[in-house]
Structure formats: structure tokens, C-alpha cells
C-alpha positions as CSV (number, residue, x, y, z in Angstrom):
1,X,-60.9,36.7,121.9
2,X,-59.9,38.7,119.0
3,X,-56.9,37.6,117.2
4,X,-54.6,40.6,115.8
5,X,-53.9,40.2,112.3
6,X,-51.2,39.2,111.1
7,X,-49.1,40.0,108.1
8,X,-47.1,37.7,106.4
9,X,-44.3,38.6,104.6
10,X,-42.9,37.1,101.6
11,X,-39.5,35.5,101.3
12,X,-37.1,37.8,98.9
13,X,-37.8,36.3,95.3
14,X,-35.0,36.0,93.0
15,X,-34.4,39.0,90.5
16,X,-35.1,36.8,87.6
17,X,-35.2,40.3,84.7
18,X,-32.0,41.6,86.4
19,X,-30.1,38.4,86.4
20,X,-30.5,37.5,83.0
21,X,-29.4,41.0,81.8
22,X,-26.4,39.6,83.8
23,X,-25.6,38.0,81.0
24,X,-24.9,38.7,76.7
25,X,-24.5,35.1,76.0
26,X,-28.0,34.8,77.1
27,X,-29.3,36.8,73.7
28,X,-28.3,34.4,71.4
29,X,-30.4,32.7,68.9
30,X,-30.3,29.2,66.9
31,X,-31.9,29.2,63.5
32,X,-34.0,32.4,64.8
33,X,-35.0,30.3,68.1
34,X,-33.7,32.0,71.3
35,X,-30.8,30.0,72.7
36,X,-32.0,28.2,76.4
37,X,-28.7,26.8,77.9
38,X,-29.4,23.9,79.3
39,X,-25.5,22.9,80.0
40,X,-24.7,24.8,83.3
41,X,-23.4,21.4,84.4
42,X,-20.8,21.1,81.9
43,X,-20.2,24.9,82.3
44,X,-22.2,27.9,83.1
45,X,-22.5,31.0,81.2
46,X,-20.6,34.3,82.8
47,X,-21.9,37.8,83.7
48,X,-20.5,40.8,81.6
49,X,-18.3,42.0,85.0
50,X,-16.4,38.8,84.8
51,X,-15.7,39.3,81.0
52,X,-14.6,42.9,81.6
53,X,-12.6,41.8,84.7
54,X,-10.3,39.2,82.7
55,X,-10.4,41.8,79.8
56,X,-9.2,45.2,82.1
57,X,-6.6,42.9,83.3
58,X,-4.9,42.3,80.0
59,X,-5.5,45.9,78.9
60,X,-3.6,47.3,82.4
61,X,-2.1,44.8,84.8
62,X,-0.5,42.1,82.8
63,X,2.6,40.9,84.3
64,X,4.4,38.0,86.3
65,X,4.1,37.6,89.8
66,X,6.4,39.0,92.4
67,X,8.2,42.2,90.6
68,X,9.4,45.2,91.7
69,X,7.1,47.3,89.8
70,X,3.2,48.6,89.1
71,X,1.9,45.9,87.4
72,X,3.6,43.6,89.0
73,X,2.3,44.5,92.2
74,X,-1.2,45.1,91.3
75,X,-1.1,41.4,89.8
76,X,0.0,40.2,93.5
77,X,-3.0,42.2,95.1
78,X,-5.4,40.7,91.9
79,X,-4.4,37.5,93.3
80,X,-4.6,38.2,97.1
81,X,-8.0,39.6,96.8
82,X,-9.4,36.8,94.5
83,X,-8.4,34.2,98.0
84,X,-10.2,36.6,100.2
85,X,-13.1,36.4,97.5
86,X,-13.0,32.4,97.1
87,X,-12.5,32.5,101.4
88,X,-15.7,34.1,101.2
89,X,-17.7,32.0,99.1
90,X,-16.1,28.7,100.9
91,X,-16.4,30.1,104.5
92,X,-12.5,29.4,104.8
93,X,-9.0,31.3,105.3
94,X,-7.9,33.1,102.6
95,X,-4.0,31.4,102.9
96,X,-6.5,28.1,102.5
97,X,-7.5,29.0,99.0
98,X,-5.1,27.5,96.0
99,X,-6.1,28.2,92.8
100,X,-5.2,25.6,89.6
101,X,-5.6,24.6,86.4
102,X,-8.9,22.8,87.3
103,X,-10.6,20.9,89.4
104,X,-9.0,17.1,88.3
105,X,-5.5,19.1,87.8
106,X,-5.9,19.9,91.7
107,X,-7.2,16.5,92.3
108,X,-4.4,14.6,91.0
109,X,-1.7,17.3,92.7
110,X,-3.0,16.6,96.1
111,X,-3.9,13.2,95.6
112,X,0.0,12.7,95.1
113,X,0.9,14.1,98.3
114,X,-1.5,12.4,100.1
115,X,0.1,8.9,98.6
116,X,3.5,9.9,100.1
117,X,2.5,8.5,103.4
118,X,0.2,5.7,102.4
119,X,1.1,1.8,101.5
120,X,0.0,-1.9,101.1
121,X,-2.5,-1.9,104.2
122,X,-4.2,1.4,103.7
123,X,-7.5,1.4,102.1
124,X,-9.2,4.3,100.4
125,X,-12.7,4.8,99.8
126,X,-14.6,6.3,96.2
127,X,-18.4,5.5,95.2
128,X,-20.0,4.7,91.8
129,X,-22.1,7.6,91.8
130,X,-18.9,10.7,91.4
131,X,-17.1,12.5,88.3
132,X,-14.2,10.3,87.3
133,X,-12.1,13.0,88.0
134,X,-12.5,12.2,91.7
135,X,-12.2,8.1,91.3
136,X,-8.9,8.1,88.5
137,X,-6.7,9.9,90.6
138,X,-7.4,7.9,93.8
139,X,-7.0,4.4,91.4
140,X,-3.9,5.7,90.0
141,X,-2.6,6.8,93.2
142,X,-3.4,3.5,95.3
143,X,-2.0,1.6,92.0
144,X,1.5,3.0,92.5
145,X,1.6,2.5,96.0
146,X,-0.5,-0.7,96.5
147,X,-3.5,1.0,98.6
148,X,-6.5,-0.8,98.2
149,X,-9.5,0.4,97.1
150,X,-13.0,0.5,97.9
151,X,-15.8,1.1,95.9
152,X,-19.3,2.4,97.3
153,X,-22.5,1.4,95.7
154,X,-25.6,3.0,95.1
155,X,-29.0,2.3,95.1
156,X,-30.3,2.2,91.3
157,X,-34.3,3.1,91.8
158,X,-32.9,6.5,92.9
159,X,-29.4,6.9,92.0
160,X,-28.7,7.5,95.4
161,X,-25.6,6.5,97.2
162,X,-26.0,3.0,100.0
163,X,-25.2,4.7,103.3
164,X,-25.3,1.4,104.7
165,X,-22.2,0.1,102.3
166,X,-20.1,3.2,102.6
167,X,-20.7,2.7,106.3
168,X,-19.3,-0.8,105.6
169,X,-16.1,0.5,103.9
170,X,-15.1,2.6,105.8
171,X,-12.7,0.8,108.2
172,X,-9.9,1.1,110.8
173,X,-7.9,0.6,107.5
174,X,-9.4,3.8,105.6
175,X,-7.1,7.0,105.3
176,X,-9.1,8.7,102.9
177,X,-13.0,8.8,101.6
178,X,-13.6,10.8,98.4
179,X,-16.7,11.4,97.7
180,X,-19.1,14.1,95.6
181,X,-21.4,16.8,96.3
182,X,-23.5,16.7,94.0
183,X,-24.1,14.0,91.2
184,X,-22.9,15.9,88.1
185,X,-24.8,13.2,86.2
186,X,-28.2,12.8,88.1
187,X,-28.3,15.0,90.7
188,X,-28.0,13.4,93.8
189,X,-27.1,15.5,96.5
190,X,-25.0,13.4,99.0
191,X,-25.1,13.6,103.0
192,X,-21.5,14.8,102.8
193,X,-21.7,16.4,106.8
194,X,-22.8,12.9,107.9
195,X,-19.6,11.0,105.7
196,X,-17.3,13.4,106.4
197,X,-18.0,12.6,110.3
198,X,-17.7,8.8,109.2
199,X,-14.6,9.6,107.9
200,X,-12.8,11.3,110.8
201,X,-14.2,8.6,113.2
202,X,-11.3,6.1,111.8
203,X,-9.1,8.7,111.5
204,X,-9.3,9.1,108.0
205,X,-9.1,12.3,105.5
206,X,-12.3,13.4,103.9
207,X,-12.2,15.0,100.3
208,X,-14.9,16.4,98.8
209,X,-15.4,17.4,95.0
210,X,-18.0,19.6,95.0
211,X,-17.5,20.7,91.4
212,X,-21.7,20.3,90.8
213,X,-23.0,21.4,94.2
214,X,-21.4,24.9,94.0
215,X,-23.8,26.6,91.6
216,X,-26.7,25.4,93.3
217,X,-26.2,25.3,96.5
218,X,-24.4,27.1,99.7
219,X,-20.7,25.8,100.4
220,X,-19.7,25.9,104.4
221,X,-16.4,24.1,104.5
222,X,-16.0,25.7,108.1
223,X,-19.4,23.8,108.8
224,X,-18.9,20.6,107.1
225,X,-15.4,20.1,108.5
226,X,-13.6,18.3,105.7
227,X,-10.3,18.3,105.3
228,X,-10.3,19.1,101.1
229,X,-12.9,20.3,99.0
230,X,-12.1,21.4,95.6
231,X,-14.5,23.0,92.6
232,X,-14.7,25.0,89.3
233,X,-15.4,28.5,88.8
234,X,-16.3,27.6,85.3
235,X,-19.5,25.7,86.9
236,X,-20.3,29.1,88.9
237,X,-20.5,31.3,86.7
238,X,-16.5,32.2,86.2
239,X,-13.8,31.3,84.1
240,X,-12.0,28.4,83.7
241,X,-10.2,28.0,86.8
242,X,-9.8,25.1,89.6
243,X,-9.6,25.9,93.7
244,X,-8.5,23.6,96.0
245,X,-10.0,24.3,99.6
246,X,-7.0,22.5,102.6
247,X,-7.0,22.7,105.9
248,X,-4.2,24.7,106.8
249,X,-2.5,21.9,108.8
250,X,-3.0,19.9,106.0
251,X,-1.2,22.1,103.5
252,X,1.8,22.8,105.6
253,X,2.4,19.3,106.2
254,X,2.0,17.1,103.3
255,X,5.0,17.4,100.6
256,X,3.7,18.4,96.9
257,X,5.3,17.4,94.1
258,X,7.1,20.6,92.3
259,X,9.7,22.2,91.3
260,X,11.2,24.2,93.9
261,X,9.2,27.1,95.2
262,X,10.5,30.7,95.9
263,X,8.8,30.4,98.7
264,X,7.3,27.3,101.1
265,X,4.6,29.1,102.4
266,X,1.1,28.1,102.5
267,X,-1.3,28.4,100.1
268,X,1.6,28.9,97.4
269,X,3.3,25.8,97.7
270,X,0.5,24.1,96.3
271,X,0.4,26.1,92.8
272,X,2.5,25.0,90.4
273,X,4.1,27.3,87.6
274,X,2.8,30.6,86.7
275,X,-1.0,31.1,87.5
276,X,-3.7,31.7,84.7
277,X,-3.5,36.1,86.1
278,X,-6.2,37.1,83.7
279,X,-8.4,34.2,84.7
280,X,-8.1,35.0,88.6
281,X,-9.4,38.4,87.8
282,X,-12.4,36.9,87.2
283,X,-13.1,34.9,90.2
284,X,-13.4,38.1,92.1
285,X,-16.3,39.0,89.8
286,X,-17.7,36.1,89.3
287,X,-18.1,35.8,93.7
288,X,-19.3,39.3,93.8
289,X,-21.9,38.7,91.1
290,X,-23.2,36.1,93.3
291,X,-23.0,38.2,96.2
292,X,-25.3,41.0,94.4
293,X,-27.9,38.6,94.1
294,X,-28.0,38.5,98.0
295,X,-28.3,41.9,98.4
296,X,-30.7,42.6,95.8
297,X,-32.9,40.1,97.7
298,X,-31.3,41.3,101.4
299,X,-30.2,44.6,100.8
300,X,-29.7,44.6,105.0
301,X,-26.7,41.9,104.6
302,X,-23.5,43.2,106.0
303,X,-20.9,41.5,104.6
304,X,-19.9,39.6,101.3
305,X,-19.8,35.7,103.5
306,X,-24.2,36.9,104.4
307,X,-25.0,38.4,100.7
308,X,-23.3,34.8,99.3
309,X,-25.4,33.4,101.9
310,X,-29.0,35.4,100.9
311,X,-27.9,34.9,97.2
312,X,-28.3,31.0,97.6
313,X,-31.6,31.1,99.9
314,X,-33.3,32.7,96.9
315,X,-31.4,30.8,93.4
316,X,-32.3,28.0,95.3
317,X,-36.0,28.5,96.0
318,X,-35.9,29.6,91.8
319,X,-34.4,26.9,90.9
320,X,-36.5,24.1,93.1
321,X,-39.7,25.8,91.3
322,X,-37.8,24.8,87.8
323,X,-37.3,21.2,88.9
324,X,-40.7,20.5,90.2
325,X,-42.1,22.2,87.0
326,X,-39.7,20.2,84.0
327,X,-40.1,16.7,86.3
328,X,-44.0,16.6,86.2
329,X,-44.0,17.8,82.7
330,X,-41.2,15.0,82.0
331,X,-43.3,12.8,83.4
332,X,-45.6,13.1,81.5
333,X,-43.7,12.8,78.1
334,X,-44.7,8.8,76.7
335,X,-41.3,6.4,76.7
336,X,-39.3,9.1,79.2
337,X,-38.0,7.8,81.9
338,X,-35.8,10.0,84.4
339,X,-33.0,8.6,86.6
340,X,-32.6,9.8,90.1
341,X,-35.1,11.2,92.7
342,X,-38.2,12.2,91.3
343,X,-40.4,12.5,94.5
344,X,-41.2,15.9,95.1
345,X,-41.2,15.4,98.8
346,X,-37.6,14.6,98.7
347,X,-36.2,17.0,96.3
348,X,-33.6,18.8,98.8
349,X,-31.5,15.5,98.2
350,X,-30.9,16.3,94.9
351,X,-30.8,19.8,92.3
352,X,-32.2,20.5,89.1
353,X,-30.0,18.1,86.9
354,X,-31.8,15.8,85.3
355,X,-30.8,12.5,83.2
356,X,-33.1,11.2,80.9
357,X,-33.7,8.7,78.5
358,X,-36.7,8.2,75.9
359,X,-37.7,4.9,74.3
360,X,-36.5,4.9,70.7
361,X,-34.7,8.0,71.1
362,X,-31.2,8.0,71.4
363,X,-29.3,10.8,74.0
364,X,-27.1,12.2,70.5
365,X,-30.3,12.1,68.5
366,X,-32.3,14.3,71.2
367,X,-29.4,16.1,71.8
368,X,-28.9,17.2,67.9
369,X,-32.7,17.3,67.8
370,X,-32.6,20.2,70.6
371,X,-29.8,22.3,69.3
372,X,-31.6,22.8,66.2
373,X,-34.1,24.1,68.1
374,X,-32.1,26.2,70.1
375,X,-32.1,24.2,73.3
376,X,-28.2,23.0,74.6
377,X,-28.2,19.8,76.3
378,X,-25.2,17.5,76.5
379,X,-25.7,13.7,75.7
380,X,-23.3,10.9,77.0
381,X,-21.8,10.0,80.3
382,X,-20.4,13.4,81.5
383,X,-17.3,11.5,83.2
384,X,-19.5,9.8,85.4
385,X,-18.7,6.4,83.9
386,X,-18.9,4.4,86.7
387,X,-22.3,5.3,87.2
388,X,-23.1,4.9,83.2
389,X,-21.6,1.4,82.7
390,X,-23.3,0.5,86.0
391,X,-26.9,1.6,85.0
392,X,-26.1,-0.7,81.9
393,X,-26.9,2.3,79.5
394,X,-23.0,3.5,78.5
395,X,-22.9,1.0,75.4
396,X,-26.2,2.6,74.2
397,X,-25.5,6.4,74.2
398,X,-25.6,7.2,78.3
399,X,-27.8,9.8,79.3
400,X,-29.5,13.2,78.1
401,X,-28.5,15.4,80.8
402,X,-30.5,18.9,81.1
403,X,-29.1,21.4,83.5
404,X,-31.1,24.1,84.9
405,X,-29.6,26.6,86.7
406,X,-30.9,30.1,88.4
407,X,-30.7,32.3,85.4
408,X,-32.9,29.6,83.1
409,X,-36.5,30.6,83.2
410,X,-40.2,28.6,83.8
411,X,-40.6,29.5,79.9
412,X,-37.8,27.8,78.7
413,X,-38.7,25.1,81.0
414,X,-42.2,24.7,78.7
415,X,-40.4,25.0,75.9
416,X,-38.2,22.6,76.3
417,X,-41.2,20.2,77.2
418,X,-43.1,21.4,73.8
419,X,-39.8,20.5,71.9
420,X,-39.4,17.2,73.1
421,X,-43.4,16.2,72.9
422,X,-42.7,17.4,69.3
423,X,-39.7,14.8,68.9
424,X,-41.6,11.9,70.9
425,X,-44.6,12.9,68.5
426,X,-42.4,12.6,65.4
């Protein structure tokens, strides 16, 4: 029987030339070595469309909110679009969109309201593994009102979170699990589906920072169902903004803390004072430079929610061909040792952020070491504290995080691996 032949075709590949011409920052050089940045997870560089977004603002629109007048009115309709925009990337209502001073500003803000209804009884939950920013506001908040708390563990081969003890926590008593995406300090990519169903079995509120998941993989709050979610633009490729995705019923019925509003609707009654204008000008461009990417790869897609959706199918195929390549050369570097998953075979569970340590080396002197070179890394413990005093390694410097992200390159990758043989060779 002859079999017909079969063609196979490729999946899109991401635009790797293009993308970088994205961005000027990228051209840069350190004592005449090109600049790699490493530090998407403390903030991500921006395409030129969001500069000259925030910049055409100033130069045309720049006004308050709510007048009777042209600039006034295209600042409202800057503003309305940018929710559509951030609906789109979230898979949520556009009136569920609040935009903030950041993500920790939001955190704290909501976290308030939330307290309102919540006394000596009540138990939250937080884990070891997450961004203080989503553990200080919870303590603070359970501290004034006298909720307990709950601390999640982790397992510390892998730097992945005990299912088996958050299952534990998690109680007839719990009214709210918080809980991260993405480990900003290691990587871990959390089963956030399968606890925000663990949460909602006992009734409680599920609230999700996923500050560090967002520019590496595909948010669906629609799909995962929780209540909150809130992230950065700054870690997507936008300015420096916080949104706060609420479930509308949510949002109309807990009581922020603010001065009184003009008006009580929804998503406004969550903002306080007058927005950052200039900066919410460049969310729009930051989501539709993400979108591009989509339908460079998919030029079929029909609307901004399925370009977002293409865009992430093929960053993340880049970006999982970076972490394979920098772990085994990692691995191969004498003293190094990496914290987190490094088991190929497992590396959907976590992205391509990667904490290391070397023997004799501390995280500051690698980190100076590299920026010399060129190469921007952050040393420390990034806000994840917890997870730093816990390892036993805050005392002694924390970590050497190196973030990869799609517009970072396989060359970069071996030349950060040459620099740091160079350093462990020294």
C-alpha cells in the first residue's frame, strides 16, 4: 500500500531580527561590549511605539480627566481604550481593568477592602516561594484585624511549592489564598488553575500576582477563574504602571478606602487620585506590540485576544530553546549550582529565570563582574525574602538571578556562559 506523502509544516518561528529592531535600548554598549539585558525580571526594556505613545501624549493630549474640552476628552478615550487593550491581554471586561501605581500599590489597596469583612477566626493563606509584595500586605492586613495566617512551604530540591501543605492550609477557615504565578526569583511556575479551584472549594477568594508570569506566558483570567490577578506592564514590555484584574461582583461590592469618588462606578472606584495619563498611553502600545508578534507569526488571526494568543505560542517556544541552552551550559560551569527545576522534561513548570550561585563567588561580585562586561544581571533577593532566608543563602548575598526573555538571543546566551567560565577560571 502506498502511503501519500506527507508534508509537515513548521510551527511559525519567532521574528527574532524584527523584534529586536523593536527596541533602541537594545544598541547599547558597555566598555565597547554590546549590552545583553539580562534583567527582564526586574523590568523589561520597551519598544520605540511605546516611547513615542507616552511622548505624543505629552506633546498633544495632556490634560486632567473628565473636562469639557479636546484634550480632555481624548485623555478619557486614551484611558478607555488602554482597559479594552489590558481586557484583551487578560481575557477580561474592560470595566474589570484598574489601572495603579503598581502592582504592591494595588495589592495593598485591595487587600484593605478585603479586611473590612474579615476578623479573629478567619485564616488567610501565602507561601514561601512569592514576591513580598504579595505576603506584606496580607501580614499587615491580618495584623490589624487579627486574621491568622498561614504559610505554604516548598520543596527545596526544586524550589517548587508542597501541594500537599497548601492543600493542608487551606480550611473551612480560609477567606483568601494569595499566591504567585511565576517565581520571580527561580522560576517556578505554580498550578495556579488547580489552587484557585482549592480555593473556591471552601469558599474562599483567590488572588493571584502574576507580576513574573506575564512576559512569558499567556494570561486567561476568564479560564483560570480567580477572583483578583494583578501585574506590571513594566515586566511586559511597558511602562511603569500596575493593573488590577476584579471580578466585577467583586469590585462593586467591597468598600475601598478613598477619598470620595465623583463617581462610584466600577472600575473607577478603585483608582485613587489622578492617574499616571502619559504612562496609560503606553499600555496600549505596549499590548499591541505584543499582539504584532502574533500576527507576524499568524498573520490569519482575527482579532487582538488570537494575535496575543499566537504572540505567546511562538516567545514561548524562543524562549524554552534559551532555557535549555544557558541550563546545560550552566551546568556545566565547576562550583555553579542552579536553584529550581533543572530537568528538561519538566521545564513547562517553570520559565527562563534562573538563580544561581557559584562556589567562591559572591552574587554582587558576579554581578559587578558581568556589567563590566556588558551583561545586566541583578544580585540579591529580588523581594522574594521568604524564599532567600529560607534557602539559608540571604545572610551571604542571595541569589544571581539571570532573566531571559523573548528578545535576548542564543548568542548572548554563549556569551554569557564564556563570561562566566572566564570569571570561574580567574
Amino acid at each position: 500500500m502506498n502511503v501519500p506523502n506527507v508534508e509537515t509544516v513548521a510551527p511559525p518561528a519567532l521574528d527574532l531580527t524584527w523584534v529586536r529592531s523593536q527596541f533602541p535600548s537594545l544598541a547599547q554598549t558597555v566598555n565597547g561590549h554590546p549590552a545583553v539585558f539580562l534583567d527582564g525580571p526586574g523590568g523589561t526594556q520597551v519598544p520605540q511605539r511605546v516611547i513615542d505613545a507616552i511622548s505624543d501624549y505629552l506633546r498633544r493630549d495632556n490634560s486632567n480627566s473628565g473636562g469639557n474640552y479636546p484634550t480632555a476628552r481624548r485623555t478619557d478615550a486614551m484611558i478607555a481604550a488602554a482597559r479594552v487593550a489590558m481586557g484583551d491581554f487578560l481575557h477580561s471586561g474592560d470595566d474589570e481593568v484598574v489601572f495603579g501605581q503598581n502592582m504592591t500599590a494595588l495589592t495593598f489597596g485591595i487587600s484593605r477592602a478585603i479586611g473590612r469583612d474579615l476578623g479573629p477566626g478567619d485564616e488567610i493563606v501565602v507561601t514561601r516561594l512569592d514576591h513580598d509584595a504579595n505576603v506584606s500586605p496580607w501580614l499587615a492586613m491580618a495584623e490589624d484585624r487579627g486574621v491568622t495566617v498561614r504559610w505554604a512551604e516548598i520543596h527545596d530540591e526544586d524550589c517548587t511549592l508542597d501541594m500537599a501543605d497548601l492543600a493542608s492550609k487551606i480550611t473551612s477557615k480560609t477567606k483568601l489564598v494569595a499566591v504567585g504565578y511565576a517565581s520571580n526569583a527561580v522560576g517556578t511556575i505554580n498550578p495556579v488553575k488547580e489552587i484557585v479551584r482549592m480555593a473556591h472549594v471552601v469558599g474562599a477568594l483567590a488572588f493571584i500576582d502574576a507580576v513574573h508570569y506575564t512576559p512569558h506566558g499567556l494570561i486567561d483570567v476568564a479560564a483560570l477563574d480567580c477572583d483578583f490577578l494583578v501585574c506590571s506592564t513594566y515586566k511586559f514590555f511597558g511602562p511603569h504602571m500596575g493593573v488590577l484584574f476584579g471580578k466585577r461582583q467583586h469590585l462593586k461590592r467591597l468598600r475601598p478606602y478613598k477619598v470620595r469618588p465623583l463617581t462610584d462606578a466600577i472600575p473607577f472606584r478603585w483608582e485613587w487620585g489622578t492617574l499616571n495619563h502619559e504612562c496609560i498611553a503606553g499600555i496600549t502600545a505596549c499590548v499591541d506590540y505584543i499582539a504584532d508578534i502574533g500576527r507576524r507569526a499568524r498573520p490569519e488571526v482575527p482579532t487582538r485576544r488570537s494575535a496575543i494568543e499566537a504572540a505567546y505560542e511562538v516567545t514561548h517556544e524562543h524562549e524554552r530553546t534559551l532555557l535549555e541552552h544557558a541550563v546545560t551550559g550552566l551546568r556545566k560551569i565547576r562550583g555553579l549550582k542552579i536553584y529550581g527545576i533543572t530537568d528538561a522534561s519538566r521545564f513547562d513548570e517553570r520559565c527562563a529565570t534562573l538563580a544561581i550561585r557559584i562556589d567562591g563567588h559572591s552574587p554582587l561580585e558576579l554581578a559587578n563582574k558581568l556589567g563590566e562586561q556588558g551583561f545586566f544581571t541583578w544580585d540579591g533577593n529580588y523581594y522574594a525574602i521568604n524564599l532567600t532566608e529560607h534557602l539559608g543563602v540571604e545572610q551571604s548575598g542571595g541569589f544571581l538571578r539571570i532573566g531571559l526573555v523573548h528578545y535576548n538571543s542564543l548568542e548572548e546566551v554563549d556569551r554569557l556562559l564564556a563570561a562566566l567560565r572566564g570569571i570561574v577560571g580567574s
